[in-house]
C-alpha positions as CSV (number, residue, x, y, z in Angstrom):
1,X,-15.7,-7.2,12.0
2,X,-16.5,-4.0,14.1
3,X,-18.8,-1.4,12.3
4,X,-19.9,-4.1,9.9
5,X,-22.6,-2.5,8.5
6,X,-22.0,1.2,8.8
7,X,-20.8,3.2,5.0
8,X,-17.7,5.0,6.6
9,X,-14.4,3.3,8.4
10,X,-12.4,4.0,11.4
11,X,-8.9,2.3,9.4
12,X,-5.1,2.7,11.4
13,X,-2.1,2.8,8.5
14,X,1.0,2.0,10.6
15,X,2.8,2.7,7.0
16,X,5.8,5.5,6.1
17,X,5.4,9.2,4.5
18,X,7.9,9.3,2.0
19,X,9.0,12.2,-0.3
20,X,9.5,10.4,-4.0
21,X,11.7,12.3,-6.0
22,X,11.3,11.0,-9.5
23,X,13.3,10.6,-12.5
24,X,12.0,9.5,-15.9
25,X,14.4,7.4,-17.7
26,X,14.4,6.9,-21.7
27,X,15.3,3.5,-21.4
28,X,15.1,0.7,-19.2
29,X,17.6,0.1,-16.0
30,X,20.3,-1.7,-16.8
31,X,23.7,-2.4,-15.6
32,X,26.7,-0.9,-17.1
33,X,24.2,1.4,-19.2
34,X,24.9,5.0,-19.7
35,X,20.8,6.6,-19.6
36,X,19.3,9.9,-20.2
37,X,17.1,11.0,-17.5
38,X,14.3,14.0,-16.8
39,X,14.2,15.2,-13.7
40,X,10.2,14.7,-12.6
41,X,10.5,17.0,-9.3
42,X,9.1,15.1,-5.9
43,X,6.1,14.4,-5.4
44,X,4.2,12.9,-1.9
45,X,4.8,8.3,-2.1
46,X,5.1,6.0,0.1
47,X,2.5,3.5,1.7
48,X,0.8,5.8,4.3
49,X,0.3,8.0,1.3
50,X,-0.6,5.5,-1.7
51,X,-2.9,3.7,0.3
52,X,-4.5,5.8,2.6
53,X,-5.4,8.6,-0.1
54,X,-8.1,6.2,-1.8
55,X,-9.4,5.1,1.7
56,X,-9.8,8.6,2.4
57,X,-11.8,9.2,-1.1
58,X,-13.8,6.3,-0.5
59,X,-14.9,8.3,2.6
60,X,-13.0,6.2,5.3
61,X,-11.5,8.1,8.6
62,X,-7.9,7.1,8.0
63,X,-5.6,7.7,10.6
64,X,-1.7,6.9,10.1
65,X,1.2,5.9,12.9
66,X,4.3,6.6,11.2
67,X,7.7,8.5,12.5
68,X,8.8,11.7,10.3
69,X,12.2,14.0,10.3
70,X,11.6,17.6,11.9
71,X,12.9,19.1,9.1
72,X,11.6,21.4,5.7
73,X,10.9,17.9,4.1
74,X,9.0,16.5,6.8
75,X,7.2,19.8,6.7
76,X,6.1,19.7,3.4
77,X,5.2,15.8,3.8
78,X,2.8,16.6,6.5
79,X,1.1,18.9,4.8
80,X,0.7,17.2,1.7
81,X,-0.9,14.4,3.9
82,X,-3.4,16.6,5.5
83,X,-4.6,18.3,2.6
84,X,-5.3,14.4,1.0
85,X,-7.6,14.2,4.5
86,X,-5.0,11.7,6.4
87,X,-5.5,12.2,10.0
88,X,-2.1,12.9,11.6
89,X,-2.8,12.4,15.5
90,X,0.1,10.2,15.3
91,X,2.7,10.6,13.5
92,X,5.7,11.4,15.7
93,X,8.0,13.8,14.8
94,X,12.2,12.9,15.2
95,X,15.8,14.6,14.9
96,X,16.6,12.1,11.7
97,X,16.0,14.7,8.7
98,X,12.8,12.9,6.2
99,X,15.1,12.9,3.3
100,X,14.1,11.8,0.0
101,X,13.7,8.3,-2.1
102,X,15.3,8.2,-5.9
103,X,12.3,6.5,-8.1
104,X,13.8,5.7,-11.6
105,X,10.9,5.1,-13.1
106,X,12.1,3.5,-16.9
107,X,10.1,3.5,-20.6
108,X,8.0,0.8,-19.3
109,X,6.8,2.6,-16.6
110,X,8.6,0.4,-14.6
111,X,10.7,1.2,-11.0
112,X,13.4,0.8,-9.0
113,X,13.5,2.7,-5.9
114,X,16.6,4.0,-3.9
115,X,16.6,4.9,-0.6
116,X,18.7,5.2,2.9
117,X,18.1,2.9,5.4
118,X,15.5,3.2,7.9
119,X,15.1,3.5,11.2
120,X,12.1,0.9,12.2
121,X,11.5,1.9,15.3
122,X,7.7,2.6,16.3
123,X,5.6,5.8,17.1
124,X,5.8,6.2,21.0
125,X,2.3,6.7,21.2
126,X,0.5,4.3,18.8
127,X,-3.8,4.0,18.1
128,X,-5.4,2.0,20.4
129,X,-8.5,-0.4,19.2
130,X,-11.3,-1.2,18.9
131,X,-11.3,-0.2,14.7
132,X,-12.2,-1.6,11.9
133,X,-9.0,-2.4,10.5
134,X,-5.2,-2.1,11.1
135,X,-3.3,-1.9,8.0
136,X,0.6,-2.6,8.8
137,X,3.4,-2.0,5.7
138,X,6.0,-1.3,8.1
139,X,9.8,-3.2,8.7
140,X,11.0,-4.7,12.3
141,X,10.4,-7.1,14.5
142,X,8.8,-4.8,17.4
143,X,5.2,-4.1,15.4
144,X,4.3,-7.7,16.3
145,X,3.3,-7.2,19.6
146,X,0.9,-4.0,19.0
147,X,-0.7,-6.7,16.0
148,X,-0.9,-9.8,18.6
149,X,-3.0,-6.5,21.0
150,X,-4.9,-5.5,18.0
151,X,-5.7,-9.2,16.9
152,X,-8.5,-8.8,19.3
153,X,-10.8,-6.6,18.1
154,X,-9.7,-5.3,15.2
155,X,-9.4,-6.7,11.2
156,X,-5.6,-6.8,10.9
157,X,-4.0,-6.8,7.6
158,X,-0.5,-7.0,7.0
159,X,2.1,-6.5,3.8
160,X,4.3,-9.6,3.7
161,X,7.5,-8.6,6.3
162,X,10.8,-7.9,3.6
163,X,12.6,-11.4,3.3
164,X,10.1,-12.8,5.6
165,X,11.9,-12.2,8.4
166,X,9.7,-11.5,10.8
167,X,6.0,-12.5,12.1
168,X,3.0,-10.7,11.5
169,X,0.3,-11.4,13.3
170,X,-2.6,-11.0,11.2
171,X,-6.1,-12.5,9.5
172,X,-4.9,-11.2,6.1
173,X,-1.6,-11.2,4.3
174,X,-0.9,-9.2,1.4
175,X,2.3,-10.7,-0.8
176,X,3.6,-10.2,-4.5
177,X,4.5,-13.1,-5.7
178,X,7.8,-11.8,-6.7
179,X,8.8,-10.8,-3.1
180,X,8.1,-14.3,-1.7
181,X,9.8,-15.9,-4.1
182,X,10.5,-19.8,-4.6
183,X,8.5,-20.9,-1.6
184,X,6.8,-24.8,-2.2
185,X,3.8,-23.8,-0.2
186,X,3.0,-20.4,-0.2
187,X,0.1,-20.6,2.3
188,X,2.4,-22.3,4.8
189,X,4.7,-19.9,4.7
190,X,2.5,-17.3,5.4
191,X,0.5,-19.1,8.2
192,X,4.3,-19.5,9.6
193,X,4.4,-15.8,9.5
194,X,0.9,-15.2,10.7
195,X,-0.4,-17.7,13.4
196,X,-3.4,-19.3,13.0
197,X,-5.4,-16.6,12.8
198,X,-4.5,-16.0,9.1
199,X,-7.3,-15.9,7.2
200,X,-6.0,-15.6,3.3
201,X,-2.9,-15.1,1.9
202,X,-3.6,-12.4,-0.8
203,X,-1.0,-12.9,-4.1
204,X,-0.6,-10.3,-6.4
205,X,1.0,-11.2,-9.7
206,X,1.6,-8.1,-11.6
207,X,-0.2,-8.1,-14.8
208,X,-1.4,-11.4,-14.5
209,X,-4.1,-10.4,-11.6
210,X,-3.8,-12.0,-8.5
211,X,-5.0,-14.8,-5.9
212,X,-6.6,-15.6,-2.8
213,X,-5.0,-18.7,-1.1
214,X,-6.9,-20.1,2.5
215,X,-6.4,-23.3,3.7
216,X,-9.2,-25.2,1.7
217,X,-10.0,-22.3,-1.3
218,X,-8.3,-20.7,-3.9
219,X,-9.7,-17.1,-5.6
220,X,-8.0,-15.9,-8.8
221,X,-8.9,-13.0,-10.9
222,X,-6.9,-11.3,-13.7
223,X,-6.0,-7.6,-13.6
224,X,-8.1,-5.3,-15.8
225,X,-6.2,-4.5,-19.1
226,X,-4.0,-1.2,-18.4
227,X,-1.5,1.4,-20.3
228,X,1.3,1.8,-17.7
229,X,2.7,4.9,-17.4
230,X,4.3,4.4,-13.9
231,X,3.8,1.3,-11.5
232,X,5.0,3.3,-8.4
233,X,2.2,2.7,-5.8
234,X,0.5,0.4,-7.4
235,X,0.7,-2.2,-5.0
236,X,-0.1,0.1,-2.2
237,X,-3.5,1.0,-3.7
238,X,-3.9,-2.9,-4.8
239,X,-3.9,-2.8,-0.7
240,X,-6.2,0.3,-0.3
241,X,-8.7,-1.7,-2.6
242,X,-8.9,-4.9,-0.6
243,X,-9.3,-3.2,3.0
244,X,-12.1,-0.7,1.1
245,X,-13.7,-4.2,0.4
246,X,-13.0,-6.5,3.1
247,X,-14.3,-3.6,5.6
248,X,-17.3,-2.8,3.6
249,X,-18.6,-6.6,4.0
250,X,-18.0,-7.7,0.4
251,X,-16.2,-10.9,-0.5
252,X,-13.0,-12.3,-1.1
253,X,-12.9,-12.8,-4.6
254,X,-15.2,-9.3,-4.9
255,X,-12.5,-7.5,-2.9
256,X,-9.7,-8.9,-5.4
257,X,-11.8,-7.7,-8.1
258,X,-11.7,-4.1,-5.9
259,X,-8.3,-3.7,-5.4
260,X,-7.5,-4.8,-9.3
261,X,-9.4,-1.6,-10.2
262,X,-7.5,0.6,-7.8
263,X,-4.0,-0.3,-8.7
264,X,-5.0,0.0,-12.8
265,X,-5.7,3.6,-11.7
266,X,-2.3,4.2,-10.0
267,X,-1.0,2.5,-12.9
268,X,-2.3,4.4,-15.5
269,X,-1.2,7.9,-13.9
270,X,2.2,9.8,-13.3
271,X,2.0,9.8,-9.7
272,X,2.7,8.2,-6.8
273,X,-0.7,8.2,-5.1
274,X,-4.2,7.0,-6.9
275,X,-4.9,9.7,-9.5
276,X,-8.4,11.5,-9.9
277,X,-9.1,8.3,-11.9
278,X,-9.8,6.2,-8.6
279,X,-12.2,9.1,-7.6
280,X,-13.6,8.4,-10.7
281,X,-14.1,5.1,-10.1
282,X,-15.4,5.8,-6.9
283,X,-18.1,7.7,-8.4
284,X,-19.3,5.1,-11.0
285,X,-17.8,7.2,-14.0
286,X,-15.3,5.2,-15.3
287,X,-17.4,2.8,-17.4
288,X,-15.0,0.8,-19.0
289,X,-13.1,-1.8,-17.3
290,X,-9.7,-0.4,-19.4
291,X,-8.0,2.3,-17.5
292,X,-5.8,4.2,-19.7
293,X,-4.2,7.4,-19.9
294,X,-1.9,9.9,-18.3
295,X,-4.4,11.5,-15.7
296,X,-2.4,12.6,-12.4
297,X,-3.9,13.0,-9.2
């Protein structure tokens, strides 16, 4: 891994900016049901967000590849993004307006997220290696080629592709186990997806922790005990955790541990990012291994 033993990070997100706008519902989602709602105003989401804040914090250069609407929205995104310390070399701006994502976000802090489809076409101009990691949380078939380039030299890690529909050329996979659904041999499936350069499969099982798979091991570790107040992001800072670990040298089952820790802070917080409770945790102040609470970021 490049830069193995320096502190600091040179990490690419090739991940989306999204503009979250939340509402809290008194109830959870279900259909046919008539709900109350409060309107919780937008905040900054999505994965070039959520995960790159906390690399950031942990005192990473992150730099994100995304496409953005040239409007007020994608304004507002952008600068959001560079007062968290993303660097924003490229993110490309286009005519397609940024819009916003509905997060009904219900009593058990849990989500469900609308939004319009997207356009998965990538940046024009696109970071080129060597780095220490390439983090890809992106949809479409065309991303495969700049991860087969990037291979290389360069840690790739990859969210599993929607529906697994498409390859992802990577040493890393990250997967909830809800997403890949019924599959007999989860590991297979993955290296199908991956090549042979896969690495592990990492499975994340909601509040029952999650697992490293490789082709001759097996890593589990539970999820540290947590008060949800709102699971958006979570799963993006559960991937902000491992890369933090994987590129600072520490183990598997270490890095697990890691990104536990960061998505119990997401979790425990009314936001979409990692809340000051990850800086917190950053810092070696948070000496319990509950997270609880309502901090926001």
């Amino acid at each position: 891994m490049p830069g193995a033993n320096n502190i600091n990070k040179r990490i690419v997100l090739l991940a989306n900016l999204n503009c979250d706008h939340v509402l809290q519902l008194e109830a959870p989602l279900t259909g046919g049901g008539r709900l109350h709602y409060r309107d919780g105003g937008r905040r900054l989401g999505g994965g070039g967000a959520n995960t790159g804040t906390g690399l950031c914090w942990a005192g990473h250069r992150v730099m994100l590849a995304s496409r953005l609407g040239r409007d007020d929205t994608g304004d507002w995104l952008l600068q959001q993004a560079a007062a968290l310390g993303l660097d924003l070399e490229y993110v490309e701006r286009t005519d397609a307006p940024a819009g916003e994502l509905l997060v009904l976000v219900d009593s058990r802090g849990e989500r469900t997220i609308l939004r319009q489809p997207r356009d998965t076409a990538l940046p024009a101009r696109l970071p080129q290696g060597p780095f220490d990691c390439l983090y890809v949380n992106t949809d479409g078939a065309e991303v495969a080629t700049y991860m087969e380039a990037m291979n290389g030299h360069s840690l790739v890690i990859s969210q599993y592709p929607r529906g697994g529909r498409w390859t992802r050329p990577c040493r890393v996979m990250i997967a909830s186990a809800a997403d890949m659904g019924e599959v007999a041999d989860p590991w297979r499936h993955a290296q199908r997806l991956a090549g042979e350069r896969l690495e592990w499969l990492v499975l994340t099982h909601g509040e029952r922790g999650a697992e490293a798979i490789s082709a001759d091991e097996r890593i589990c570790v539970p999820a540290p005990a947590v008060e949800v107040v709102d699971a958006t992001g979570a799963g993006d800072a559960f991937a902000g955790g491992l890369i933090h670990a994987l590129v600072s040298g520490r183990s598997m089952a270490d890095a697990l541990d890691e990104a536990g820790r960061w998505a119990a802070c997401t979790l425990s917080s009314s936001s979409s990012v990692p809340s000051g409770r990850l800086r917190e945790h950053l810092a070696g102040k948070l000496v319990s291994d509950d997270v609880k609470g309502d901090g926001v970021a």
